[in-house]
N, CA, C and O atoms as a GROMACS GRO file, in nm:
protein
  624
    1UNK      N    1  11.764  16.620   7.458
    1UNK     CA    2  11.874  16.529   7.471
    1UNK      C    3  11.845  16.420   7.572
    1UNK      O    4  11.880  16.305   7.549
    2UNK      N    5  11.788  16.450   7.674
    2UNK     CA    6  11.743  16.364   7.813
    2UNK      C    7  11.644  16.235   7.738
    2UNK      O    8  11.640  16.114   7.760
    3UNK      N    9  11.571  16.322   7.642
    3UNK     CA   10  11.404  16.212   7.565
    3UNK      C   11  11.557  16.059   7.520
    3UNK      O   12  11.568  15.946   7.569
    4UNK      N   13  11.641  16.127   7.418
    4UNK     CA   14  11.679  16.041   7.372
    4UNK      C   15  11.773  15.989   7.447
    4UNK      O   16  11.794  15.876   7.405
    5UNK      N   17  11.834  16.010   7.528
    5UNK     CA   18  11.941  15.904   7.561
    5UNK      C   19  11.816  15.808   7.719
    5UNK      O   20  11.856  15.706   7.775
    6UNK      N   21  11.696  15.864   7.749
    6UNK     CA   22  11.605  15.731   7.812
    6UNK      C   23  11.564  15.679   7.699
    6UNK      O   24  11.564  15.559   7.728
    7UNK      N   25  11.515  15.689   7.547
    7UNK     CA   26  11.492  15.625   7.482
    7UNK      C   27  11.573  15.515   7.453
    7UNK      O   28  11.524  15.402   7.451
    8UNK      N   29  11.723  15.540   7.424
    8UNK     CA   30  11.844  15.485   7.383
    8UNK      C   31  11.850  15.405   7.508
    8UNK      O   32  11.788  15.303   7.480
    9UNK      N   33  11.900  15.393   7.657
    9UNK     CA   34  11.901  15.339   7.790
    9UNK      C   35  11.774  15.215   7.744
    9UNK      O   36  11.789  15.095   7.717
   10UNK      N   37  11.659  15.292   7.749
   10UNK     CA   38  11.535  15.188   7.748
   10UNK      C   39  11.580  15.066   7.644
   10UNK      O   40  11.605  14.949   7.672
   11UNK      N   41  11.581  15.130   7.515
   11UNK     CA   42  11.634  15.032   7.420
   11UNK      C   43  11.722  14.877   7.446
   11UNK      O   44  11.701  14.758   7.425
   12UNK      N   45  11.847  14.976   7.515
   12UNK     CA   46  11.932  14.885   7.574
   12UNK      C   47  11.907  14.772   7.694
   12UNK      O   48  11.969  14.666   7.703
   13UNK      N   49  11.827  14.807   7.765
   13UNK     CA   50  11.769  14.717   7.806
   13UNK      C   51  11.702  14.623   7.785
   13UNK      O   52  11.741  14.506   7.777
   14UNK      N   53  11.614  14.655   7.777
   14UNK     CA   54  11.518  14.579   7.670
   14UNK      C   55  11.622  14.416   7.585
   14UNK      O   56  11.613  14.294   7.575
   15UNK      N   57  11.705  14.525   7.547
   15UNK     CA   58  11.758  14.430   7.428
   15UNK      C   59  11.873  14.316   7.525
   15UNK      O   60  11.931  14.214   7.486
   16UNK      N   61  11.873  14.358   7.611
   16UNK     CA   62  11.969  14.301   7.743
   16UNK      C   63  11.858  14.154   7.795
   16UNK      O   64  11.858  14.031   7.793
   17UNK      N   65  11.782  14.258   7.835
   17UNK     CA   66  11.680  14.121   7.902
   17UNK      C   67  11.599  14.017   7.801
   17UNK      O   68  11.542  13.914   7.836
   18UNK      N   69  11.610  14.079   7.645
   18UNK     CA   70  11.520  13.980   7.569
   18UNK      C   71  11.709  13.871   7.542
   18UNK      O   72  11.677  13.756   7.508
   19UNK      N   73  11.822  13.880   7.547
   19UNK     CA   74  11.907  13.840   7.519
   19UNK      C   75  11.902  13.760   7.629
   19UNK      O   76  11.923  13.642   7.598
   20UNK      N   77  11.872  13.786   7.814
   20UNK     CA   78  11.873  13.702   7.841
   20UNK      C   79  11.807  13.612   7.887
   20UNK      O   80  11.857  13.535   7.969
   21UNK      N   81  11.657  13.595   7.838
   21UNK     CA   82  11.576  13.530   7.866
   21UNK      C   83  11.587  13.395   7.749
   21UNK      O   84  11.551  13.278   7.765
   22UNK      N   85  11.644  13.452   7.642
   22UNK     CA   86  11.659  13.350   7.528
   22UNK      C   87  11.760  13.271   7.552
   22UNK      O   88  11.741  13.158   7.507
   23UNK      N   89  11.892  13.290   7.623
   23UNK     CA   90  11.965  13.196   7.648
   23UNK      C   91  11.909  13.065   7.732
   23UNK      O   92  11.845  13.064   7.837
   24UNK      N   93  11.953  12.961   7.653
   24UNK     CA   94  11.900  12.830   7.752
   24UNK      C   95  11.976  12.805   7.838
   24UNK      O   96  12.098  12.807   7.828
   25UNK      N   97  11.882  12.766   7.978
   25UNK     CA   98  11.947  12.723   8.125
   25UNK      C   99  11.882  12.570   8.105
   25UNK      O  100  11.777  12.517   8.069
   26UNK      N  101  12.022  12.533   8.154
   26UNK     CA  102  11.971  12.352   8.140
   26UNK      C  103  11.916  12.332   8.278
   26UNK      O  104  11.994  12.363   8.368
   27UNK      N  105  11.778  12.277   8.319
   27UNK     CA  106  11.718  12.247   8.367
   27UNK      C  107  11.702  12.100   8.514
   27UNK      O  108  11.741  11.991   8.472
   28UNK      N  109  11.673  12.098   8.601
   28UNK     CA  110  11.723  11.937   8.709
   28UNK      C  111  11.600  11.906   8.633
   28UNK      O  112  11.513  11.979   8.587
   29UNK      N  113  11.620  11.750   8.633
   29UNK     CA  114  11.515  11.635   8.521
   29UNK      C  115  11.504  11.568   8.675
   29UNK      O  116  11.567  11.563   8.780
   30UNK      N  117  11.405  11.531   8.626
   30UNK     CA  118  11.298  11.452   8.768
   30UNK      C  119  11.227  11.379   8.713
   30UNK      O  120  11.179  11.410   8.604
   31UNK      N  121  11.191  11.233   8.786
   31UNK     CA  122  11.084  11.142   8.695
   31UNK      C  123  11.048  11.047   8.857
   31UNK      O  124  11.111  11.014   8.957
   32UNK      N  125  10.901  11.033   8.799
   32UNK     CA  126  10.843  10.941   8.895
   32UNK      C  127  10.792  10.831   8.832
   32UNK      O  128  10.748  10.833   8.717
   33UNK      N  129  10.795  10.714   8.919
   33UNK     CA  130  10.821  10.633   8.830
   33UNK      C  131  10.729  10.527   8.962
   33UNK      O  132  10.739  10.514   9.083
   34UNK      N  133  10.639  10.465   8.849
   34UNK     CA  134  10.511  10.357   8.983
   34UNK      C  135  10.554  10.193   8.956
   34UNK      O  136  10.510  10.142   8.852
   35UNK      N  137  10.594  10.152   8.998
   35UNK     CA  138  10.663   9.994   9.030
   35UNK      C  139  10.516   9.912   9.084
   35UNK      O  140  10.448   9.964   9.173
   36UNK      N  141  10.469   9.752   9.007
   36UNK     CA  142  10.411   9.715   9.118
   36UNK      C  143  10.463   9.578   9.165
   36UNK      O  144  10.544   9.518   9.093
   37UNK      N  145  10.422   9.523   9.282
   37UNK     CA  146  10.462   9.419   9.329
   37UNK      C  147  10.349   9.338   9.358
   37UNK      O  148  10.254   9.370   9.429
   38UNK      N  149  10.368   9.210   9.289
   38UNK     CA  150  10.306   9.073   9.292
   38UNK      C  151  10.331   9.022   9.433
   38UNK      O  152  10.445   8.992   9.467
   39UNK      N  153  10.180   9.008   9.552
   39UNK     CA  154  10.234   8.970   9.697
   39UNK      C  155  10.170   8.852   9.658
   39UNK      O  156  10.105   8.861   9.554
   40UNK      N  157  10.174   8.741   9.716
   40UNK     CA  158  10.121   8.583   9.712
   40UNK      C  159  10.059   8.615   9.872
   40UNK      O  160  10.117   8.677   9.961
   41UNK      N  161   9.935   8.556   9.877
   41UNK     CA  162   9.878   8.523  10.044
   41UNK      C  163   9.980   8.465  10.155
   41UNK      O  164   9.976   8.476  10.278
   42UNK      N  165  10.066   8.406  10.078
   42UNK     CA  166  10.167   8.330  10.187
   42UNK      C  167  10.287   8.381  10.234
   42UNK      O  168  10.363   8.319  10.310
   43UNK      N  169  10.308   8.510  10.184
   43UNK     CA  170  10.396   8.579  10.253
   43UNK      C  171  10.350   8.700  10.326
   43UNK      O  172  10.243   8.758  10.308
   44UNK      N  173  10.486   8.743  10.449
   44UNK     CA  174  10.463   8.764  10.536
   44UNK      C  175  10.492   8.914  10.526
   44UNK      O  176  10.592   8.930  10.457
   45UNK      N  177  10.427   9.056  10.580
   45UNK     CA  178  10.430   9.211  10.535
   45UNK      C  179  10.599   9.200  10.565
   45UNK      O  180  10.652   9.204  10.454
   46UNK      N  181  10.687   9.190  10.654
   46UNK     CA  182  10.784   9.181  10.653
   46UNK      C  183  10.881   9.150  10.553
   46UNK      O  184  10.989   9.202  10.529
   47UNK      N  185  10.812   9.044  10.493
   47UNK     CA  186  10.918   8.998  10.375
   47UNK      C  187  10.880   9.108  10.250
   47UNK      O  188  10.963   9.171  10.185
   48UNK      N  189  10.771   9.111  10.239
   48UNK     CA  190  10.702   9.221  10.131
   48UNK      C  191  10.756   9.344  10.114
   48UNK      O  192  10.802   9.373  10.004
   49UNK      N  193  10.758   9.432  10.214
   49UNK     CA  194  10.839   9.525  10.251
   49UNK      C  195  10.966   9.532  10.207
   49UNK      O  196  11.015   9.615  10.131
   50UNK      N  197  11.025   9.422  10.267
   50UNK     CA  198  11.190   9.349  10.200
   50UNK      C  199  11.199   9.376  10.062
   50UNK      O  200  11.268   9.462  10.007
   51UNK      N  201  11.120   9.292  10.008
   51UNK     CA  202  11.115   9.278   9.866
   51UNK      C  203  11.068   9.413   9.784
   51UNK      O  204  11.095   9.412   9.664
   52UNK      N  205  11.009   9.516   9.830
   52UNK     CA  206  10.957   9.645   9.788
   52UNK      C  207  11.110   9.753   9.801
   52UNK      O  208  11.152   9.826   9.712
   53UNK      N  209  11.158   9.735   9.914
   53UNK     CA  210  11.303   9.797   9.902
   53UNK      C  211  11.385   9.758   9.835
   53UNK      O  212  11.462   9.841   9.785
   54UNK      N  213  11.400   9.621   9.809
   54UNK     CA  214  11.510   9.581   9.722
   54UNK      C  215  11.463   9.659   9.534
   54UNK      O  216  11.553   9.707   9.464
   55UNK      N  217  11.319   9.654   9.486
   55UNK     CA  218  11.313   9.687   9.400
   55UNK      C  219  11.299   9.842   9.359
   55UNK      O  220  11.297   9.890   9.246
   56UNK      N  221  11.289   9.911   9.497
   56UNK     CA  222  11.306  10.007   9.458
   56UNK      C  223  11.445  10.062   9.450
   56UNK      O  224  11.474  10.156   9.377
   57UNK      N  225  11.532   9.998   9.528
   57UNK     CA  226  11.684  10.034   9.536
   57UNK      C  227  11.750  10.022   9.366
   57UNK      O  228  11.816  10.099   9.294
   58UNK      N  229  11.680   9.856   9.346
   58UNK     CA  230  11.732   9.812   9.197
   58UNK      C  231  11.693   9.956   9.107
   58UNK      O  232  11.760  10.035   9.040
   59UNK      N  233  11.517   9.946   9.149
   59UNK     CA  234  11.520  10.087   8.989
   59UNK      C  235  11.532  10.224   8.998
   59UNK      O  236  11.486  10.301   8.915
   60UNK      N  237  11.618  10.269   9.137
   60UNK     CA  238  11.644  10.394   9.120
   60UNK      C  239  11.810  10.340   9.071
   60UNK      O  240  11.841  10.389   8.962
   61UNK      N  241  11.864  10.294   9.101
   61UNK     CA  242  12.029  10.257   9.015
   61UNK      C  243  11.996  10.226   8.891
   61UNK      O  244  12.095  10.210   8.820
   62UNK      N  245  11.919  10.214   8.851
   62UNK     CA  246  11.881  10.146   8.711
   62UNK      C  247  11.879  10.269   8.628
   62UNK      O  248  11.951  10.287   8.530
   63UNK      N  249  11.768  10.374   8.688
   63UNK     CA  250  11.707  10.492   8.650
   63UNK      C  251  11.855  10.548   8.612
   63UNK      O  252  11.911  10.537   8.503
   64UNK      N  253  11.900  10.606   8.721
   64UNK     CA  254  12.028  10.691   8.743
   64UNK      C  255  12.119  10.647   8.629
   64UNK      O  256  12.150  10.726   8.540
   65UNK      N  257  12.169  10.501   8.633
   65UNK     CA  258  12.282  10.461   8.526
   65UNK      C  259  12.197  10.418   8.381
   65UNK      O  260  12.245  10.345   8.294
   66UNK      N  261  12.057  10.482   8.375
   66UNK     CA  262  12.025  10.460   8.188
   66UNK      C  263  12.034  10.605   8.161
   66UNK      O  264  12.058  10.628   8.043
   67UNK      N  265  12.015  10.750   8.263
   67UNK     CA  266  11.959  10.831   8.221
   67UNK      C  267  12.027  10.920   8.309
   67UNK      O  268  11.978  10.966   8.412
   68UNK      N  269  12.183  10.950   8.247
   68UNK     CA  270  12.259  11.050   8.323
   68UNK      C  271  12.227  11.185   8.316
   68UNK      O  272  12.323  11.257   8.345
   69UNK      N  273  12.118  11.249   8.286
   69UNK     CA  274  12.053  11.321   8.278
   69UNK      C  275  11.972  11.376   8.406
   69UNK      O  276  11.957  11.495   8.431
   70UNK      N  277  11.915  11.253   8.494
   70UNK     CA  278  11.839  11.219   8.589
   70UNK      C  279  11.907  11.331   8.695
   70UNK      O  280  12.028  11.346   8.674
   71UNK      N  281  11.869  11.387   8.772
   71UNK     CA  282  11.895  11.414   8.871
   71UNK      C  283  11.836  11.453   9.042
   71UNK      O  284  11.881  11.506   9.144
   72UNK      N  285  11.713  11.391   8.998
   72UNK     CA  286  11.602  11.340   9.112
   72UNK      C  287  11.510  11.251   9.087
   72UNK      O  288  11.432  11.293   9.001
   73UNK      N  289  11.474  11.097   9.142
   73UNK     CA  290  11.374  11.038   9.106
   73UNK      C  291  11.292  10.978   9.250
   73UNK      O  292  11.337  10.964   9.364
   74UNK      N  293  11.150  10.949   9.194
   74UNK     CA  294  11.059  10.909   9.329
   74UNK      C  295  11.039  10.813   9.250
   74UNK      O  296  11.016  10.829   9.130
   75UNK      N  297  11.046  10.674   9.324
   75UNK     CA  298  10.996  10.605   9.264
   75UNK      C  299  10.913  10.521   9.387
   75UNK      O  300  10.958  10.481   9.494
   76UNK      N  301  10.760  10.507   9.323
   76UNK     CA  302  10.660  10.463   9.433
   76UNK      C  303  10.658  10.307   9.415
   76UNK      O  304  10.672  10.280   9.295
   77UNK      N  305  10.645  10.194   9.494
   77UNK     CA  306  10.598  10.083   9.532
   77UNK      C  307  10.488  10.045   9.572
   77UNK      O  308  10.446  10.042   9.687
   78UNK      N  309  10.422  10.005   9.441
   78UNK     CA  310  10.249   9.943   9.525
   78UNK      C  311  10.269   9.787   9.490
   78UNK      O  312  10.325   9.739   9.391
   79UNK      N  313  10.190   9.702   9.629
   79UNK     CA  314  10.140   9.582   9.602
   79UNK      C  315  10.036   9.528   9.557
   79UNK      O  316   9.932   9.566   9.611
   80UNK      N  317  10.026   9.434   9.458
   80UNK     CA  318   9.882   9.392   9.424
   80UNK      C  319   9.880   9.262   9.500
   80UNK      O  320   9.976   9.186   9.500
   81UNK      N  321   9.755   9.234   9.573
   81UNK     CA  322   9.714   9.071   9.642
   81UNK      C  323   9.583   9.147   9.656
   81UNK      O  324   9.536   9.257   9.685
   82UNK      N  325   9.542   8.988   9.606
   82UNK     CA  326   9.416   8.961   9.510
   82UNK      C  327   9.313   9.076   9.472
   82UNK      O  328   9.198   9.106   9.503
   83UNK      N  329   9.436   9.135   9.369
   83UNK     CA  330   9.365   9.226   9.282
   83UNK      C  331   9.331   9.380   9.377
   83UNK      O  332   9.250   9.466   9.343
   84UNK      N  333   9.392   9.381   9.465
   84UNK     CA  334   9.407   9.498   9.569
   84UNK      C  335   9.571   9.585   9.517
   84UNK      O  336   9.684   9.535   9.523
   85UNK      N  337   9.532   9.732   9.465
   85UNK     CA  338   9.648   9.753   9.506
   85UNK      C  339   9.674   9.841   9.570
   85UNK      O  340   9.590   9.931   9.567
   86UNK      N  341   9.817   9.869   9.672
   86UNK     CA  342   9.830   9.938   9.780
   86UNK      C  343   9.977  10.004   9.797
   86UNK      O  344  10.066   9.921   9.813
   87UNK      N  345  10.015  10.137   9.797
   87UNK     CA  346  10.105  10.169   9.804
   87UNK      C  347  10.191  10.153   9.941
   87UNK      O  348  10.141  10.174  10.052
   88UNK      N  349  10.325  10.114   9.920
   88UNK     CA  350  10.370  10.044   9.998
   88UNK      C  351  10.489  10.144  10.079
   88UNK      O  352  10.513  10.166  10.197
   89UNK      N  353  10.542  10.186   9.959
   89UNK     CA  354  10.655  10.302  10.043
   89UNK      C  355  10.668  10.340   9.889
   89UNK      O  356  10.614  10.286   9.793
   90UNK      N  357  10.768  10.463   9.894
   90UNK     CA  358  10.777  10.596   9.827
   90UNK      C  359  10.944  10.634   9.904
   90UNK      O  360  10.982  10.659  10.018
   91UNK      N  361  11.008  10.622   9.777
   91UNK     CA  362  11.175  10.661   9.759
   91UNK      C  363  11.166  10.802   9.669
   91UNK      O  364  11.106  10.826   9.565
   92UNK      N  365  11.256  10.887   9.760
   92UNK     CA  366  11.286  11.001   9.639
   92UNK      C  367  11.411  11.041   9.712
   92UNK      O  368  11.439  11.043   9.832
   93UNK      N  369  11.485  11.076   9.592
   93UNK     CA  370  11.636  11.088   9.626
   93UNK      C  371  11.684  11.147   9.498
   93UNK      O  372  11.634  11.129   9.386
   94UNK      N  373  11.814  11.238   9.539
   94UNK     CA  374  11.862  11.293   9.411
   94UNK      C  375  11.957  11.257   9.362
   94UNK      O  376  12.001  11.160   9.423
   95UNK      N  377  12.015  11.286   9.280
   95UNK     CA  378  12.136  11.186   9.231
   95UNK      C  379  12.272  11.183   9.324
   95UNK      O  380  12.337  11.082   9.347
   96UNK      N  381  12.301  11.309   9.370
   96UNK     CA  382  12.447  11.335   9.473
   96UNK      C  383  12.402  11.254   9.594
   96UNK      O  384  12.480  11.180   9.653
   97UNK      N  385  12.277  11.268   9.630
   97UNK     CA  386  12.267  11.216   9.756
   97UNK      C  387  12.290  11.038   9.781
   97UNK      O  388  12.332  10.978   9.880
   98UNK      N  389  12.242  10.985   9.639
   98UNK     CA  390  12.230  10.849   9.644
   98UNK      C  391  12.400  10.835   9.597
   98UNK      O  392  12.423  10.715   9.615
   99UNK      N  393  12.470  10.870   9.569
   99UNK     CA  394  12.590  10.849   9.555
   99UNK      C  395  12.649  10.848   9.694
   99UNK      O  396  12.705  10.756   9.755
  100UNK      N  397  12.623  10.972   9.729
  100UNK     CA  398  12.678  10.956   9.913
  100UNK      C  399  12.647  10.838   9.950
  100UNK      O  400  12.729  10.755   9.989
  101UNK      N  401  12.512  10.816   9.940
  101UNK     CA  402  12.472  10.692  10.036
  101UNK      C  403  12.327  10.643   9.989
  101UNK      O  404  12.215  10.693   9.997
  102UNK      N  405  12.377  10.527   9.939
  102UNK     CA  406  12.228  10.384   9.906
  102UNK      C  407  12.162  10.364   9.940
  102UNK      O  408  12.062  10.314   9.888
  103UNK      N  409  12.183  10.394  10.058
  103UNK     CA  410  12.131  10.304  10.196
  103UNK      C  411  11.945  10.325  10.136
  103UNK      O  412  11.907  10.439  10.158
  104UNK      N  413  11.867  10.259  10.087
  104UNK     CA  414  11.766  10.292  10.052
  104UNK      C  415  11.641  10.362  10.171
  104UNK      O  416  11.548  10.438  10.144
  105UNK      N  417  11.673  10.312  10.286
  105UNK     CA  418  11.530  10.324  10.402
  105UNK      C  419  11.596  10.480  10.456
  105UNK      O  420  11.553  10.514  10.566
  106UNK      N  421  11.677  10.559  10.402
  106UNK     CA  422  11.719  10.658  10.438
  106UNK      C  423  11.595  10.760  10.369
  106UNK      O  424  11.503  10.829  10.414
  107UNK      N  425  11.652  10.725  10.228
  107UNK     CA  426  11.552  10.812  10.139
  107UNK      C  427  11.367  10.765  10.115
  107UNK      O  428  11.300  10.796  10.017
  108UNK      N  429  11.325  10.693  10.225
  108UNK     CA  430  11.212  10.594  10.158
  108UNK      C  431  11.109  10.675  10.300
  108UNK      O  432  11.152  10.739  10.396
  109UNK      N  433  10.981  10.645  10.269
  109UNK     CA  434  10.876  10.725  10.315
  109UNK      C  435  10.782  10.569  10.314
  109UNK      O  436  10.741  10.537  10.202
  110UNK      N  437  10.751  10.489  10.412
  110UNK     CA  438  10.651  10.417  10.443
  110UNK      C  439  10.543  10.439  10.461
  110UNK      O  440  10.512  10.535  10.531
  111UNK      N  441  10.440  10.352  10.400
  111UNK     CA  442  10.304  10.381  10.423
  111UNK      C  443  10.289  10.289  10.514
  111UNK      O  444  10.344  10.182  10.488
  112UNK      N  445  10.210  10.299  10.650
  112UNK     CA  446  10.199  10.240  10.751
  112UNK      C  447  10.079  10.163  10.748
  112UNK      O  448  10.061  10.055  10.805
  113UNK      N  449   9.980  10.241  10.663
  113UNK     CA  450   9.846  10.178  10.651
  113UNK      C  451   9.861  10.061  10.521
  113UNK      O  452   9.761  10.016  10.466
  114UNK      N  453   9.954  10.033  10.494
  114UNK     CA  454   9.918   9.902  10.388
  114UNK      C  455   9.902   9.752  10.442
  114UNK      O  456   9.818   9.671  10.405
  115UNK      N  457  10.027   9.730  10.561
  115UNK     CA  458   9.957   9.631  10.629
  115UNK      C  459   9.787   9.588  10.636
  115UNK      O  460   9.708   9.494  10.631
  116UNK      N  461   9.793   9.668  10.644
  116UNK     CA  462   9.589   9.661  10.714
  116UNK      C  463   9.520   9.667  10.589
  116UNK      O  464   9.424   9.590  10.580
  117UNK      N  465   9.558   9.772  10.444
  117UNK     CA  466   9.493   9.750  10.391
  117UNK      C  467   9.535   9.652  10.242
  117UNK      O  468   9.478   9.646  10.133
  118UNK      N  469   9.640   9.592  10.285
  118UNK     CA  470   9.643   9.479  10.173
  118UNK      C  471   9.618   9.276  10.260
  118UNK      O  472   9.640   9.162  10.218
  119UNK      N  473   9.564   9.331  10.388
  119UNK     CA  474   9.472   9.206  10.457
  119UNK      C  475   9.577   9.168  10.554
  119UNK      O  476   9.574   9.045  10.556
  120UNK      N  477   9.657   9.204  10.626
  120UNK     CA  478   9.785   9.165  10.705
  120UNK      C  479   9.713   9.165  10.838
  120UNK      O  480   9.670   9.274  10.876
  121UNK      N  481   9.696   9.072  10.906
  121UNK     CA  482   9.670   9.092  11.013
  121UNK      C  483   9.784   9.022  11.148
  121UNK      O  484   9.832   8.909  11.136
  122UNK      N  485   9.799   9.067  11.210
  122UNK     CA  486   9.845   8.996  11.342
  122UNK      C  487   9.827   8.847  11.380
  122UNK      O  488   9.908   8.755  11.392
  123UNK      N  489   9.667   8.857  11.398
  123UNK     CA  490   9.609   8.727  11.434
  123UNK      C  491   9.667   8.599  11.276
  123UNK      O  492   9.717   8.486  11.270
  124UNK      N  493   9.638   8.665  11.213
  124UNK     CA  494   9.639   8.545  11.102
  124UNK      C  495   9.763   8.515  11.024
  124UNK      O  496   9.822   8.583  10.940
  125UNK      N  497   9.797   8.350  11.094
  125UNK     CA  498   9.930   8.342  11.059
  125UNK      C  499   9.933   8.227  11.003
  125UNK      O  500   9.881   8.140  11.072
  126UNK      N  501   9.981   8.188  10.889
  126UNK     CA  502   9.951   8.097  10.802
  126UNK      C  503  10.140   8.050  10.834
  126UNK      O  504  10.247   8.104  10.859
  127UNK      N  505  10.076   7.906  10.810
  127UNK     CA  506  10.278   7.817  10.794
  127UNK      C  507  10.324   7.824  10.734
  127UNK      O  508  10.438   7.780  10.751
  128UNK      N  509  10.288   7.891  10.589
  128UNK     CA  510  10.449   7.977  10.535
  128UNK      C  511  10.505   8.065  10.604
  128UNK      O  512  10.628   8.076  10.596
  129UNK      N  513  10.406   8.179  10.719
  129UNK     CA  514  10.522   8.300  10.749
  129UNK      C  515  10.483   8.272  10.911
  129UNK      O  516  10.496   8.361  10.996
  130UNK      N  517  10.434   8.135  10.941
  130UNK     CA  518  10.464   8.144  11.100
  130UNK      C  519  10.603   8.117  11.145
  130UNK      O  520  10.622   8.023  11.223
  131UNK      N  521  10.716   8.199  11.098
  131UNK     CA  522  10.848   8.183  11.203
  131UNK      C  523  10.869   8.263  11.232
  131UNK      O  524  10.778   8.340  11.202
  132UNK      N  525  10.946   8.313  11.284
  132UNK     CA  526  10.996   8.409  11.359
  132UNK      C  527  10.991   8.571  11.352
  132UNK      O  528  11.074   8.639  11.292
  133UNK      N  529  10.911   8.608  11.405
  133UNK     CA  530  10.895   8.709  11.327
  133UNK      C  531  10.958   8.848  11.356
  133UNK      O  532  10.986   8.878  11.472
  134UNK      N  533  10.980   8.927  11.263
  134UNK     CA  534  11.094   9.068  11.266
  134UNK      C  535  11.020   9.158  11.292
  134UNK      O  536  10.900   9.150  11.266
  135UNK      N  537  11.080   9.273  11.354
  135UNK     CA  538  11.010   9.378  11.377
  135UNK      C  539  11.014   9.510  11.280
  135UNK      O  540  11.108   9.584  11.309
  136UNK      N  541  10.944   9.553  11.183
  136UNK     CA  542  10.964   9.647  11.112
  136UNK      C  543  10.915   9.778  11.122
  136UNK      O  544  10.794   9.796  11.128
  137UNK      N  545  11.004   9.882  11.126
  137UNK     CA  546  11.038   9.981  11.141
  137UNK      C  547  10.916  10.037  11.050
  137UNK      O  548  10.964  10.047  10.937
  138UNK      N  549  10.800  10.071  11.046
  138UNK     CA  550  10.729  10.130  10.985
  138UNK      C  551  10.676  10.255  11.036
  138UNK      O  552  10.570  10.240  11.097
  139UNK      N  553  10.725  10.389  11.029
  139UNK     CA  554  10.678  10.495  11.085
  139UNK      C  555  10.481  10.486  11.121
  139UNK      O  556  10.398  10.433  11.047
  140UNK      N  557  10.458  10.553  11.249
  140UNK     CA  558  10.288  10.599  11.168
  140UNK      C  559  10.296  10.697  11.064
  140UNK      O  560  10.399  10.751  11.022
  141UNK      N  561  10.140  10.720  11.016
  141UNK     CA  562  10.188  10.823  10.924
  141UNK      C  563  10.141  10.942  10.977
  141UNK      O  564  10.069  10.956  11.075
  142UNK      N  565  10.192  11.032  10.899
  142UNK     CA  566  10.208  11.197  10.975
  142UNK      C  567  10.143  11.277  10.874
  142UNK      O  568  10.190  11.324  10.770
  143UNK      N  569   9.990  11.285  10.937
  143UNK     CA  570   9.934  11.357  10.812
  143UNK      C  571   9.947  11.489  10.822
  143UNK      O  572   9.880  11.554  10.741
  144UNK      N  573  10.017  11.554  10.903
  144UNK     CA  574  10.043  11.731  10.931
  144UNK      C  575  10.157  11.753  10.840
  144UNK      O  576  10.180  11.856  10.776
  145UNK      N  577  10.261  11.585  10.844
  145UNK     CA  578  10.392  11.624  10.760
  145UNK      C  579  10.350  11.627  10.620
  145UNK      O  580  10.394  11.707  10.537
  146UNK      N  581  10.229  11.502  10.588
  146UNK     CA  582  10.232  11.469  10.473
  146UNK      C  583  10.159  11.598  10.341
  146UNK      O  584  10.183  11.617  10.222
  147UNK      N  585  10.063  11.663  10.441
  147UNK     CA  586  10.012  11.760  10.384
  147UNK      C  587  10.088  11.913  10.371
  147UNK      O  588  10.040  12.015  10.322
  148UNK      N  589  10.202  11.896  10.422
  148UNK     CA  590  10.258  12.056  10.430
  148UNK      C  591  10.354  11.998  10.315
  148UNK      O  592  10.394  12.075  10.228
  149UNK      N  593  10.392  11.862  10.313
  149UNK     CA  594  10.508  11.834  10.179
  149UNK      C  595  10.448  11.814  10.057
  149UNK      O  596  10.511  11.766   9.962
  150UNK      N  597  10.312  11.852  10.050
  150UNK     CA  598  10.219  11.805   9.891
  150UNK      C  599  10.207  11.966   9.831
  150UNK      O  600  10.154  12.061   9.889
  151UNK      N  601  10.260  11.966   9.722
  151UNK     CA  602  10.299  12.086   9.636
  151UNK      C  603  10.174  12.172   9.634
  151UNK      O  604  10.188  12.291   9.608
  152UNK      N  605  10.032  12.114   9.664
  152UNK     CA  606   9.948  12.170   9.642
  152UNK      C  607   9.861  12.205   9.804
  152UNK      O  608   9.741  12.231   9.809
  153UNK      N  609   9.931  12.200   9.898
  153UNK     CA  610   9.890  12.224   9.994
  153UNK      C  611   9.906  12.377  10.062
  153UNK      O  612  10.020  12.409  10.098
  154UNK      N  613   9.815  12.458  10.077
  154UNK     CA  614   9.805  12.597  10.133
  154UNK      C  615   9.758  12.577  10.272
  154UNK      O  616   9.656  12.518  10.310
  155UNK      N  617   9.870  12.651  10.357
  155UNK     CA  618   9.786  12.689  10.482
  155UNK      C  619   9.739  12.853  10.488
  155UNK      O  620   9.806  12.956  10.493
  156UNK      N  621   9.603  12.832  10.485
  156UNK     CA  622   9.506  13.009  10.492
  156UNK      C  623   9.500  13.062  10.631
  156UNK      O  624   9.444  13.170  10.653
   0.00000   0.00000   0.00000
């Protein structure tokens, strides 16, 4: 009597967990998404920057209101000047959060090294962007942070 009612138990299980592995769980949708930006020699990393937030602000609202589905997107910013291109900053944000708040430089991750490596220098100041110049908030970068937040990073 014991054989069959663990046979019968087993059964039931079984038939429990194949029932609920087959039910569909709707899933968070995520998309990354690479933007580039056209820099001209005559503008200034400051304004560039500017212009890299504004488009990433535009295409994560863009993203969000084509694809209510969405519910996390990164979307990266690289510049091309002359035929260089260089990632500029990196937005990722989820959908509740960007509803709370837009504010784009909240959710945005600067690359500090693009100045330098899309030709920006200090010294060289050409009379389109010799006025006044702003101070931008560009973190250094944090390669202890950057490597413990890369999905494929193990510490042994």
């Amino acid at each position: 009597m014991s054989l069959l009612r663990r046979l019968f138990s087993t059964f039931i299980l079984a038939a429990v967990f194949f029932a609920a592995t087959s039910i569909s769980v709707s899933l968070a949708e995520t998309k990354e998404r690479y933007v580039t930006l056209d820099a001209d020699s005559s503008q200034s990393f400051t304004s560039l920057v500017q212009q890299a937030e504004d488009l990433a602000k535009e295409s994560i609202a863009r993203e969000f209101q084509e694809n209510p589905g969405l519910t996390e997107i990164t979307i990266i910013v690289t510049a091309d000047r002359a035929r260089q291109l260089v990632p500029v900053l990196r937005s990722r944000v989820s959908r509740r959060n960007w509803q709370q708040n837009s504010r784009i430089e909240q959710w945005t991750r600067y690359f500090a090294d693009a100045k330098m490596l899309l030709g920006f220098r200090d010294g060289n100041i050409s009379a389109a962007n010799s006025g006044p110049s702003q101070a931008i908030n560009v973190p250094a970068p944090s390669r202890v942070a950057s490597r413990e937040d890369d999905p494929g990073y193990r510490d042994d």
